[in-house]
TORKOL-4160 file (C-alpha; in steps of 0.2 Angstrom, whole numbers, padded with zeros to 4 digits, m for minus):
379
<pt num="1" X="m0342" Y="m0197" Z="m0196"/>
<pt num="2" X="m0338" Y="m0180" Z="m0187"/>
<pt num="3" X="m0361" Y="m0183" Z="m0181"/>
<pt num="4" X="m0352" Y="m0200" Z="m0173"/>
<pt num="5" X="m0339" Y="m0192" Z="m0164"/>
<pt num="6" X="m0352" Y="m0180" Z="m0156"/>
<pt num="7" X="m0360" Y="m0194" Z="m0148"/>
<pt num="8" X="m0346" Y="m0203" Z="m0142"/>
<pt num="9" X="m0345" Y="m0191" Z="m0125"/>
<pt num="10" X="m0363" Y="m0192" Z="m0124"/>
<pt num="11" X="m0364" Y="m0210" Z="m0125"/>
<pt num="12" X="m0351" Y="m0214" Z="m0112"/>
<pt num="13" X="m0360" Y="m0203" Z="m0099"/>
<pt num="14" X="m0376" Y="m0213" Z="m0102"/>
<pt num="15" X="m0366" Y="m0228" Z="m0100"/>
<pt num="16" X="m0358" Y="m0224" Z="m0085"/>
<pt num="17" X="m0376" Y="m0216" Z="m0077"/>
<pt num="18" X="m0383" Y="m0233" Z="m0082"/>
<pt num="19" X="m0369" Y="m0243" Z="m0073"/>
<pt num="20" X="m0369" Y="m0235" Z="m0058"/>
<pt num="21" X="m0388" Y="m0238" Z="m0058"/>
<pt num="22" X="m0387" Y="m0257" Z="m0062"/>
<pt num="23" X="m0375" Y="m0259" Z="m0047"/>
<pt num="24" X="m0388" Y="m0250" Z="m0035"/>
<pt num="25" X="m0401" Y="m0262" Z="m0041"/>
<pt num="26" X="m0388" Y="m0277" Z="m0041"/>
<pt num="27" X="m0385" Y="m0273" Z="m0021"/>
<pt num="28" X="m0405" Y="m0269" Z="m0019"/>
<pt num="29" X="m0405" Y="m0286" Z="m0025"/>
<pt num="30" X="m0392" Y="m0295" Z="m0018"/>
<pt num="31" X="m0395" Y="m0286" Z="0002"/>
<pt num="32" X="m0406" Y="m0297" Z="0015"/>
<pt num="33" X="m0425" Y="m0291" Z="0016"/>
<pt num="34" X="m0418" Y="m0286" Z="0033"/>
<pt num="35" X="m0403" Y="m0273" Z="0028"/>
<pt num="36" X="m0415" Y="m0265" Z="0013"/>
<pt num="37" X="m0419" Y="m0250" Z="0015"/>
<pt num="38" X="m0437" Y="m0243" Z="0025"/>
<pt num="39" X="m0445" Y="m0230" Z="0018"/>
<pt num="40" X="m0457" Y="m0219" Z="0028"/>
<pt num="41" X="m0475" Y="m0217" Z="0029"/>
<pt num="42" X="m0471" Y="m0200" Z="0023"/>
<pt num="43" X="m0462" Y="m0206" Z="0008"/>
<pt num="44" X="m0449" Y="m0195" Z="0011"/>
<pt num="45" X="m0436" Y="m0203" Z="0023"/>
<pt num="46" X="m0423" Y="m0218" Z="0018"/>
<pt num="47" X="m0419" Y="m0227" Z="0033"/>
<pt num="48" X="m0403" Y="m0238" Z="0029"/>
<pt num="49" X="m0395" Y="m0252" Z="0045"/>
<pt num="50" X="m0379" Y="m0249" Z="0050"/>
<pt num="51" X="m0364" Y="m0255" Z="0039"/>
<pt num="52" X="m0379" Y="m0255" Z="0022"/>
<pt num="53" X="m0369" Y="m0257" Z="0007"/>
<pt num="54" X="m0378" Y="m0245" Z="m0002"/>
<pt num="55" X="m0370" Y="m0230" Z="0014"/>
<pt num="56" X="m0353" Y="m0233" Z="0002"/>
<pt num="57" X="m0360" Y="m0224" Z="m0013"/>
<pt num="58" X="m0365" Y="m0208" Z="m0002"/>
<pt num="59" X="m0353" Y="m0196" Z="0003"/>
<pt num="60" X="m0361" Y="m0184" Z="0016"/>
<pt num="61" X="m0352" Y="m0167" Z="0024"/>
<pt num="62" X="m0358" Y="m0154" Z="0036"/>
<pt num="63" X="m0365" Y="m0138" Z="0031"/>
<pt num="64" X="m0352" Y="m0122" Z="0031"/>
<pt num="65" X="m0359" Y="m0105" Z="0032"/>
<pt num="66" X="m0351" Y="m0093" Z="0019"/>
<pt num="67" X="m0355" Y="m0073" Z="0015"/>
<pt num="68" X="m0367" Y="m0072" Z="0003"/>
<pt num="69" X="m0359" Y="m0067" Z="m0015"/>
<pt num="70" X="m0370" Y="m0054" Z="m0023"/>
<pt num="71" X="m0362" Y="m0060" Z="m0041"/>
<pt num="72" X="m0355" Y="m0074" Z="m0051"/>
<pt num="73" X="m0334" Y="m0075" Z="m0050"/>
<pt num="74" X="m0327" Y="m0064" Z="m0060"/>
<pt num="75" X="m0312" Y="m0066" Z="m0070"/>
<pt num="76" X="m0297" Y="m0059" Z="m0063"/>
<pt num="77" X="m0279" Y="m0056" Z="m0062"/>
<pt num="78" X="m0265" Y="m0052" Z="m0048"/>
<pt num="79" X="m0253" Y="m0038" Z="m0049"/>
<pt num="80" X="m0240" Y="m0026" Z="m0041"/>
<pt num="81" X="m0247" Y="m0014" Z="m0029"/>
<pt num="82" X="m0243" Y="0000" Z="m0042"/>
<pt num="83" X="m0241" Y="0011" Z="m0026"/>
<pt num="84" X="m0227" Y="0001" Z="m0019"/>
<pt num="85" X="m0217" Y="m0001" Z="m0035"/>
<pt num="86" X="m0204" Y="0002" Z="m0042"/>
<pt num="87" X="m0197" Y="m0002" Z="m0060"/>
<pt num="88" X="m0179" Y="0002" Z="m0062"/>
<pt num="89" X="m0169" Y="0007" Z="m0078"/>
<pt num="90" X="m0154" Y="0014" Z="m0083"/>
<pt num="91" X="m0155" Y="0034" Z="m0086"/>
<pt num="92" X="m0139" Y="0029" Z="m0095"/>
<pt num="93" X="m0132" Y="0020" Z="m0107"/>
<pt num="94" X="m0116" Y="0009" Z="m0102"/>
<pt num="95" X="m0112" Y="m0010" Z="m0099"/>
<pt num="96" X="m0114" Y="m0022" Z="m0084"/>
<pt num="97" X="m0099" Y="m0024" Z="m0072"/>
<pt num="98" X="m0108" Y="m0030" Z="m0057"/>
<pt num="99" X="m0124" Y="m0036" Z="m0052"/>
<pt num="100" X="m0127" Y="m0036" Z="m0032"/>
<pt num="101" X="m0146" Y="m0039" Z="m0029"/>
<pt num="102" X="m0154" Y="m0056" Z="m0035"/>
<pt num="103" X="m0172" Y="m0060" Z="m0034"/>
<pt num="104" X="m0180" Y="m0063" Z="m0018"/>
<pt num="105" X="m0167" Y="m0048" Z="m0010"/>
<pt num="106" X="m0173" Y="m0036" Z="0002"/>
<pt num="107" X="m0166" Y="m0019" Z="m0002"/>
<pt num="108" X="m0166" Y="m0002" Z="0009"/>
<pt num="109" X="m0171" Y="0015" Z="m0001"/>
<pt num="110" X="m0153" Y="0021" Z="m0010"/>
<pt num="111" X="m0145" Y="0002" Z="m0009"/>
<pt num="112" X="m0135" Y="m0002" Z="m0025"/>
<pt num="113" X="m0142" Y="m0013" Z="m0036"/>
<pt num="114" X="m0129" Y="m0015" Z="m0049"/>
<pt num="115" X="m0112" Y="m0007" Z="m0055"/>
<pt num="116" X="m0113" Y="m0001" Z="m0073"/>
<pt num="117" X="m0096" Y="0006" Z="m0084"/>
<pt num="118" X="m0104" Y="0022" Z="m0092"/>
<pt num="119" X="m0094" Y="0033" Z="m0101"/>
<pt num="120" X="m0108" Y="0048" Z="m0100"/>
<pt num="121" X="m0108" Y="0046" Z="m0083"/>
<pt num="122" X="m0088" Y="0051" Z="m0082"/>
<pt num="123" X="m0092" Y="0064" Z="m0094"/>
<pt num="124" X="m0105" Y="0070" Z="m0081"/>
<pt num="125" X="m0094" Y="0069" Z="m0067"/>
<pt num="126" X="m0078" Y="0078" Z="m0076"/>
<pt num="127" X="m0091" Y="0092" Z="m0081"/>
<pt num="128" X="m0096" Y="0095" Z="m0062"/>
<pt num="129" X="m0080" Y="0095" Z="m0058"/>
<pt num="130" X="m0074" Y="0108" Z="m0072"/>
<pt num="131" X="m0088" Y="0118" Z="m0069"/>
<pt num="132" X="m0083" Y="0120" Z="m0050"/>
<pt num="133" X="m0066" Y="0124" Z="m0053"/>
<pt num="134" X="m0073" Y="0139" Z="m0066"/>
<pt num="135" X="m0084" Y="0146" Z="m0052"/>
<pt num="136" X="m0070" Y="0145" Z="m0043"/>
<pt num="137" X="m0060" Y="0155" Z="m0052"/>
<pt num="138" X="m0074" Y="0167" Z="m0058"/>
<pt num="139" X="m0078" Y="0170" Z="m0040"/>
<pt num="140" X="m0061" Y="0176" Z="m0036"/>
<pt num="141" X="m0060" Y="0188" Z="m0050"/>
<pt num="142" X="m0077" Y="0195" Z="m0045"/>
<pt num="143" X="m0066" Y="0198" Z="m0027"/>
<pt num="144" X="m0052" Y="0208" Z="m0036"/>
<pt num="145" X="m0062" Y="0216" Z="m0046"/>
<pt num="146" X="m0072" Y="0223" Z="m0032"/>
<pt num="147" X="m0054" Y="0227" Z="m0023"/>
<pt num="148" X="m0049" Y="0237" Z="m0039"/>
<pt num="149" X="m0062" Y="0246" Z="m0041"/>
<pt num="150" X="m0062" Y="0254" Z="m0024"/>
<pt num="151" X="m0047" Y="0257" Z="m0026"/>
<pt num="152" X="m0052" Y="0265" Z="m0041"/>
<pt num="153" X="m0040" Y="0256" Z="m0053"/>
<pt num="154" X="m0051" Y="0250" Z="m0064"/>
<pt num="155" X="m0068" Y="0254" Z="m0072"/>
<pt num="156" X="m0086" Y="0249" Z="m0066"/>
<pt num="157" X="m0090" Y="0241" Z="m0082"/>
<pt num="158" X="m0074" Y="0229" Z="m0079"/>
<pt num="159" X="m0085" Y="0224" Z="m0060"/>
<pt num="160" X="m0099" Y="0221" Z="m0069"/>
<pt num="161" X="m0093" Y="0209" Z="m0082"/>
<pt num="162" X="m0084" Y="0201" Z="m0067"/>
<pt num="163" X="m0100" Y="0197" Z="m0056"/>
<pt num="164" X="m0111" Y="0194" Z="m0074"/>
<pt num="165" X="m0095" Y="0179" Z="m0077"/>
<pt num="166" X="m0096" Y="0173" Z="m0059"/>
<pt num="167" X="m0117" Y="0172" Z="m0061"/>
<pt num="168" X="m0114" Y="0161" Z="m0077"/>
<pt num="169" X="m0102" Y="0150" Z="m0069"/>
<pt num="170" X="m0115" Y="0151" Z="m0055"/>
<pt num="171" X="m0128" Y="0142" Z="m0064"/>
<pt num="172" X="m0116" Y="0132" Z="m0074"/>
<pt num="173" X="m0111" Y="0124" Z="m0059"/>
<pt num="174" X="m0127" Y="0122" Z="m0052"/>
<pt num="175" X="m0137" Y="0112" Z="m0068"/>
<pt num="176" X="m0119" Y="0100" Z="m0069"/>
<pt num="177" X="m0121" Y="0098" Z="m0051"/>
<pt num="178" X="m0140" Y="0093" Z="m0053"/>
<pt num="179" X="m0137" Y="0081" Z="m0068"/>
<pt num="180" X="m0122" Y="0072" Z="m0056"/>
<pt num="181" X="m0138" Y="0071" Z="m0041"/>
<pt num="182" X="m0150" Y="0065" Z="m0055"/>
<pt num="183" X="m0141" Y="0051" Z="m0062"/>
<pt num="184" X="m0134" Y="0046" Z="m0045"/>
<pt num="185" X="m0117" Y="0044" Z="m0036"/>
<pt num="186" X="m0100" Y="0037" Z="m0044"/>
<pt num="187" X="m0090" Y="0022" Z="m0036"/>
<pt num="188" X="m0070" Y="0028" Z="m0033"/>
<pt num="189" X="m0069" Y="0020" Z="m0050"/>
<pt num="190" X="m0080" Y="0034" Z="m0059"/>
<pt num="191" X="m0093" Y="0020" Z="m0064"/>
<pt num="192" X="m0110" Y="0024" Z="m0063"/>
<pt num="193" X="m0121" Y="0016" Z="m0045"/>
<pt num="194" X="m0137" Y="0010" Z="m0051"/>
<pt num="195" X="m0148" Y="0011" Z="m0033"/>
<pt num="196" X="m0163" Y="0006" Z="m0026"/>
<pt num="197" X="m0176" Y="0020" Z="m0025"/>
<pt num="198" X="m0188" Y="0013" Z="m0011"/>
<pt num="199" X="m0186" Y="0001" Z="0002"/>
<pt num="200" X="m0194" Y="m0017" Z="m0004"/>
<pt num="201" X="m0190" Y="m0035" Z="m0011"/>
<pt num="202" X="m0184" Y="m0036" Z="m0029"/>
<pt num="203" X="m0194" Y="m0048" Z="m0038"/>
<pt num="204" X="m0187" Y="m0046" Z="m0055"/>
<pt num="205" X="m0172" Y="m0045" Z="m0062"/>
<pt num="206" X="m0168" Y="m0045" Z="m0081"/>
<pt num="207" X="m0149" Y="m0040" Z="m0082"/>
<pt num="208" X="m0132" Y="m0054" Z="m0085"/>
<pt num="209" X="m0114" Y="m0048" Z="m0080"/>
<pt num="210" X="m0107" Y="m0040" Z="m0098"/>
<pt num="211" X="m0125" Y="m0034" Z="m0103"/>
<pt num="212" X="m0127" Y="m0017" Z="m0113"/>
<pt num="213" X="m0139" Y="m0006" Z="m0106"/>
<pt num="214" X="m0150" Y="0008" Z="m0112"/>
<pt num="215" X="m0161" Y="0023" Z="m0109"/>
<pt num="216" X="m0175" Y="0018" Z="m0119"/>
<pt num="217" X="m0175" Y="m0002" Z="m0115"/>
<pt num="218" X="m0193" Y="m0008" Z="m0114"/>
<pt num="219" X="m0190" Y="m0017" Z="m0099"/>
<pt num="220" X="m0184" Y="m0013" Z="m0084"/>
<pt num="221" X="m0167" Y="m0018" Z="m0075"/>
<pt num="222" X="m0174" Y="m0024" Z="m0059"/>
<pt num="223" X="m0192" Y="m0022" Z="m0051"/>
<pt num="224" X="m0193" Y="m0018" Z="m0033"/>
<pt num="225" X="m0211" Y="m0021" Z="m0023"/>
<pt num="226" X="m0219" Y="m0024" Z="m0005"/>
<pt num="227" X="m0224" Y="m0041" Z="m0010"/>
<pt num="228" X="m0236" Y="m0042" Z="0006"/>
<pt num="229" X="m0250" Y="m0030" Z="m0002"/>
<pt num="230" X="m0257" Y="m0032" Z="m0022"/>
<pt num="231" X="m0269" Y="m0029" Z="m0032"/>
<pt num="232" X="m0284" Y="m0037" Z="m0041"/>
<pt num="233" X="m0288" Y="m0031" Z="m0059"/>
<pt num="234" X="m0305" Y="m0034" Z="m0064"/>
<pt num="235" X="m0316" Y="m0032" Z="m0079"/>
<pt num="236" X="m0332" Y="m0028" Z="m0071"/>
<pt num="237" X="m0348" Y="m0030" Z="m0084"/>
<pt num="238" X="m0359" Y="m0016" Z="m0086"/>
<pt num="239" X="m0373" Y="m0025" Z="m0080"/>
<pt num="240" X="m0367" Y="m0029" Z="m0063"/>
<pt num="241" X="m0361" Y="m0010" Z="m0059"/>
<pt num="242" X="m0375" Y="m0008" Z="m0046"/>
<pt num="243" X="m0371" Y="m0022" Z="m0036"/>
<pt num="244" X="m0353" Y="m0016" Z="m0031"/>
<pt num="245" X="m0347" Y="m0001" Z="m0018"/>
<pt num="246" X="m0330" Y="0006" Z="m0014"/>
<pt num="247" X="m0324" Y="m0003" Z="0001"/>
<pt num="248" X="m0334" Y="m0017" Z="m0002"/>
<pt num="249" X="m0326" Y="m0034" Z="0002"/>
<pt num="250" X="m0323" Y="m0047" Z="m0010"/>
<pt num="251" X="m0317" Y="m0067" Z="m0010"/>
<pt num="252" X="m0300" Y="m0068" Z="m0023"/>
<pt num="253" X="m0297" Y="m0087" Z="m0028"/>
<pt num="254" X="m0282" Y="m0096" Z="m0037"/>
<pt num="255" X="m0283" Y="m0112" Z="m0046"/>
<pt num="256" X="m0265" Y="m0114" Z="m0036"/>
<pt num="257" X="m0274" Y="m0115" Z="m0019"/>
<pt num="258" X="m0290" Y="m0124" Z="m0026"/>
<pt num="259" X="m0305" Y="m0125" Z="m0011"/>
<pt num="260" X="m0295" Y="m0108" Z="m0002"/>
<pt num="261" X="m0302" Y="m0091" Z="m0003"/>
<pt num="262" X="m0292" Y="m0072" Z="0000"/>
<pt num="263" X="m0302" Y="m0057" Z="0007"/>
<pt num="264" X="m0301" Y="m0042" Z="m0003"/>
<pt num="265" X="m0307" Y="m0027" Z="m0004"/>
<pt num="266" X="m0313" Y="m0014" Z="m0018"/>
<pt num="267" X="m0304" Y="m0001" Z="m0019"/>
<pt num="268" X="m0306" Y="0008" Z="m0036"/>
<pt num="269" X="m0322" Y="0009" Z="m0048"/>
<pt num="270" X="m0316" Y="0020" Z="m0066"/>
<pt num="271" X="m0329" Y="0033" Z="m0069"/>
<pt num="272" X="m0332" Y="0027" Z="m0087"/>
<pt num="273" X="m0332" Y="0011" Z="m0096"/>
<pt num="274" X="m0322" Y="0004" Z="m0109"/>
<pt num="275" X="m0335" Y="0006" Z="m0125"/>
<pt num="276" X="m0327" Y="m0009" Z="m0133"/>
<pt num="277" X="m0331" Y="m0022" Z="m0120"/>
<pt num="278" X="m0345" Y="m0013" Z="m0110"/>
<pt num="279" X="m0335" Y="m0017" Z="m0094"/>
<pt num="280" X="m0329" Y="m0006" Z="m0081"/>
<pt num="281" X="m0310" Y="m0008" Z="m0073"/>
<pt num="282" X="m0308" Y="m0011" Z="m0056"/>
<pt num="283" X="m0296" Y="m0015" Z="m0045"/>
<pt num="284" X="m0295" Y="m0023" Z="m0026"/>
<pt num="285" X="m0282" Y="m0023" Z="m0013"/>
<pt num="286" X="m0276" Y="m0041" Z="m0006"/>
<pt num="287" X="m0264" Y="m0043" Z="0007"/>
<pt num="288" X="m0253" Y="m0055" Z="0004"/>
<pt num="289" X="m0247" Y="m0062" Z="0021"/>
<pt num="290" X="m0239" Y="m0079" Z="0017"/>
<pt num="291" X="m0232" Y="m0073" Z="m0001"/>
<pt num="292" X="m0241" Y="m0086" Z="m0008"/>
<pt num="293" X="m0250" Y="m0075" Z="m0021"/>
<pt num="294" X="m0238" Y="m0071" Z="m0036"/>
<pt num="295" X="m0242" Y="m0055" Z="m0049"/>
<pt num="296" X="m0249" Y="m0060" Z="m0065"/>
<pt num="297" X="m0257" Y="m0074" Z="m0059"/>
<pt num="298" X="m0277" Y="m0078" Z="m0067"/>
<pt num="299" X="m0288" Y="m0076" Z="m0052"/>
<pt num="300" X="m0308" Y="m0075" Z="m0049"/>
<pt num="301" X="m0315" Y="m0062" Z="m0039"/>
<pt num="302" X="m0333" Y="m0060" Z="m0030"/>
<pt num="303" X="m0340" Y="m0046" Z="m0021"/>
<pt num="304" X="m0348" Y="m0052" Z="m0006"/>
<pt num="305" X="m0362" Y="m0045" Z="0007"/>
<pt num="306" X="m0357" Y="m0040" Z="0024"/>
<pt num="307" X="m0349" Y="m0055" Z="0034"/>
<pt num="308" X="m0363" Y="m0056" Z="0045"/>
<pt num="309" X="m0376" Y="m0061" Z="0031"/>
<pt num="310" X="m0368" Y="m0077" Z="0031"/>
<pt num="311" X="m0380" Y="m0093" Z="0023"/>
<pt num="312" X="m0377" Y="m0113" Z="0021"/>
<pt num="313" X="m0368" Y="m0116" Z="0005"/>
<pt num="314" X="m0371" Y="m0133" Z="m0003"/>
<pt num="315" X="m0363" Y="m0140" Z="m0020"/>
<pt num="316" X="m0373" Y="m0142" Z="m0033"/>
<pt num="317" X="m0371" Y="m0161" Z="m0033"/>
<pt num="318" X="m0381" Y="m0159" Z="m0017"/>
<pt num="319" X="m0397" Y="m0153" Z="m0025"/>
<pt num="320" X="m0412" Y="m0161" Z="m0034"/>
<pt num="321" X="m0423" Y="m0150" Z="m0046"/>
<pt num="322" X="m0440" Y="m0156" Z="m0047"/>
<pt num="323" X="m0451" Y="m0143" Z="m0056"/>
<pt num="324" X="m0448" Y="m0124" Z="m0048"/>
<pt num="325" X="m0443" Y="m0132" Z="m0032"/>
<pt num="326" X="m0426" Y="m0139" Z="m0024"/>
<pt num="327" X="m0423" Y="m0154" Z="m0012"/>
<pt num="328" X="m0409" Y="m0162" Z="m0005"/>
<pt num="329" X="m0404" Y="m0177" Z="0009"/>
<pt num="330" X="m0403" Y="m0173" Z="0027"/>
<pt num="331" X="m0395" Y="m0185" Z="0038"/>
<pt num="332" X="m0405" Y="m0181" Z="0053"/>
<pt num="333" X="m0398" Y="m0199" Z="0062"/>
<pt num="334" X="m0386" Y="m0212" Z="0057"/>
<pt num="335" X="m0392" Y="m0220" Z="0041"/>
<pt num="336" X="m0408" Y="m0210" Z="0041"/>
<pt num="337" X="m0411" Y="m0196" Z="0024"/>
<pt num="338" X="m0423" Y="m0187" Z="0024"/>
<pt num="339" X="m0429" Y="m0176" Z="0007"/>
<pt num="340" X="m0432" Y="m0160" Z="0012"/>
<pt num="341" X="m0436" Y="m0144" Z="0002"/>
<pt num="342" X="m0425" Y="m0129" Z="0003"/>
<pt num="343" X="m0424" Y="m0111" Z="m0003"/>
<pt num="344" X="m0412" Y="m0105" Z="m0012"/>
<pt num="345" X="m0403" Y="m0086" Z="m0012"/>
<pt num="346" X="m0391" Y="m0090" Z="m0026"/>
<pt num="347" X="m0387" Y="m0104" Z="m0038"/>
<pt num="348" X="m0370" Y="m0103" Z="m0044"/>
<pt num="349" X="m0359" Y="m0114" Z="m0056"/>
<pt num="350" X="m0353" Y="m0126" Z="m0042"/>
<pt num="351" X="m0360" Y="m0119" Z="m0023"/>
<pt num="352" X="m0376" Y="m0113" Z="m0018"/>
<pt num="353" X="m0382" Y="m0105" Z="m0003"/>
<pt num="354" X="m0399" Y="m0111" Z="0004"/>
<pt num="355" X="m0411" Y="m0097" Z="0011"/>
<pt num="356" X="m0421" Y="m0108" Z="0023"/>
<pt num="357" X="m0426" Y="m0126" Z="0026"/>
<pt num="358" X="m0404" Y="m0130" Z="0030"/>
<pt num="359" X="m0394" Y="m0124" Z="0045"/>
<pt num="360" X="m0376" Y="m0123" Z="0046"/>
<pt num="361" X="m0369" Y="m0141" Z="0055"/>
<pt num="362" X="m0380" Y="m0150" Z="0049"/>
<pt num="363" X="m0374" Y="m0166" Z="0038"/>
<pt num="364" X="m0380" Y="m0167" Z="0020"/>
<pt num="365" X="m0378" Y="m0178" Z="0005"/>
<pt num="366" X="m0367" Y="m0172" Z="m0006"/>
<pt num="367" X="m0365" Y="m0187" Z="m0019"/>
<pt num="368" X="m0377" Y="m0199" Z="m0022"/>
<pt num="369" X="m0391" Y="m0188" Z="m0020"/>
<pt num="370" X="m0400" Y="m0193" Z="m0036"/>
<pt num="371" X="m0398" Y="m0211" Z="m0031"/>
<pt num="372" X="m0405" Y="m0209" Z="m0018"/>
<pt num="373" X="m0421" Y="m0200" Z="m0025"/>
<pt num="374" X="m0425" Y="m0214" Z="m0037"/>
<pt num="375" X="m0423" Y="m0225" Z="m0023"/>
<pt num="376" X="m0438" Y="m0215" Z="m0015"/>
<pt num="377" X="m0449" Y="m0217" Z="m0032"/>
<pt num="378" X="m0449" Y="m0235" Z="m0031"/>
<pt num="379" X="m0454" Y="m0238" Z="m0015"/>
């Protein structure tokens, strides 16, 4: 039963091959000896009349040139620009009052982000303060204790535990003061201002109004990026290390914007590979001019040559194998094919780019091919 279920794809393919056939015969058939096609002497041109029916089952395009791509696509993914982001947490612990910056925002370096209740935070402030009051003090008794001692009322040893208390309350004062700066400034309110430390859009956002936050969260509160410039993470095989360069530029394609390619270019090659997969990272630089790239989207990346070696690409549809040799149809006047035989530079999954025997402009058959070559054995 499961040998049947096999064979059902295989059949329906066959049957649909052998449909399309019968109706090319069925029109062969059914045109006037007038509007059938001539075949050369040659036996390599079809010549069909204008308005033949059989011109409906061919779809033919001019030839684009593209850079050559030195390796298949490569699996791929989008990602911040780790160099232009920044993921926020809490260095305290507290809960959500406020939140001020949504999604999509654009925020200036030091902008608040949100307003969070944090007790350690008033217990950071009242220490600064505390500890400036004591320096205060300790200062001054450092002054009369000086005045004293000129005036020989008192005994060195009395000035010199007066300037040892006033260096203590020195740095006292000074590591409070430094914790208040690390953690950031206070609203009038005493509740802790959690602010923007570069200049971007947020993107993210995974706080709510009454949320409790934490240290040690594992994700941040709010992720802040230059959306116009990403990266390209790829898993680069061992075997293709040769064919890529620092600097080098690469196509980046999205199933989201099927048929459009983004220039890239390489940027980092790790000096080691990974011995589990045999694969090298490596990362590309995008720029993201429209916003229509999104991190962690699936993406296929391929190094290309230098934009001037630029050859005809064809899709595979286009071509016919016949032995070590590859043809397609040429359009060279309306209604007249000609096979002709082309080199190829490189044959990939769907495109290839011809070497010689095509020129860019020029109009090819890019379904129906096949049709047409069994059209050319029967004459």
């Amino acid at each position: 039963m499961k040998d049947v279920r096999r064979l059902i794809p295989v059949l329906s393919a066959l049957a649909l091959i052998a449909g399309g056939y019968w109706l090319w015969q069925r029109f062969q058939t059914e045109v006037p000896p007038t509007n059938r096609p001539a075949v050369a002497g040659n036996h390599d041109v079809v010549v069909y009349p204008a308005n033949a029916p059989q011109l409906a089952f061919l779809n033919i395009s001019p030839v684009e040139s593209e850079p050559v791509p030195l390796i298949e696509p490569l699996n791929a993914h989008i990602a911040y620009d780790d160099n232009l982001t920044a993921r926020v947490s809490a260095p305290i612990a507290g809960r959500v009052l406020r939140i001020l910056k949504e999604p999509g925002d654009r925020v200036k370096k030091g902008e608040v982000l949100a307003e969070i209740d944090a007790p350690d935070f008033a217990l950071a402030v009242s220490d600064s303060q505390k500890a400036e009051a004591d320096l205060l003090r300790k200062q001054q008794a450092f002054e009369r204790a000086k005045l004293l001692w000129e005036a020989k009322s008192i005994a060195q040893k009395d000035v010199e535990l007066a300037e040892a208390d006033q260096r203590l309350a020195e740095a006292e004062s000074k590591r409070a003061r430094e914790r208040l700066e690390n953690l950031g400034g206070a609203h009038n309110s005493g509740h802790y201002l959690l602010r923007a430390p570069l200049a971007g859009t947020v993107t993210e956002r995974q706080i709510s109004s009454g949320s409790e936050v934490r240290p040690d969260a594992p994700q941040p509160l709010f992720v802040i990026t230059d959306p116009l410039h990403l990266w390209v993470q790829v898993d680069l095989p061992e075997r293709e290390l040769g064919k890529v360069e620092v600097g080098q530029a690469a196509i980046v394609e999205v199933d989201a914007y099927p048929g459009e390619a983004f220039l890239a270019h390489i940027t980092v090659i790790a000096g080691a590979l990974d011995p589990a997969t045999r694969r090298v990272q490596m990362r590309c630089e995008v720029v993201n001019e429209e916003g229509r790239l999104k991190p962690e989207m699936y993406a296929r990346m391929t190094p290309i040559a230098r934009e001037r070696d630029r050859l005809p690409r064809v899709p595979n549809a286009a071509l016919i194998t016949e032995g070590l040799y590859s043809f397609l149809f040429v359009e060279t006047a309306p209604g007249v094919l000609q096979k002709r035989r082309v080199d190829l530079a490189l044959r990939g999954h769907e495109f290839s780019y011809v070497k010689s025997g095509l020129k860019e402009g020029e109009r090819v058959v890019t379904s129906g091919a096949l049709l047409l070559n069994s059209e050319l054995g029967n004459q």
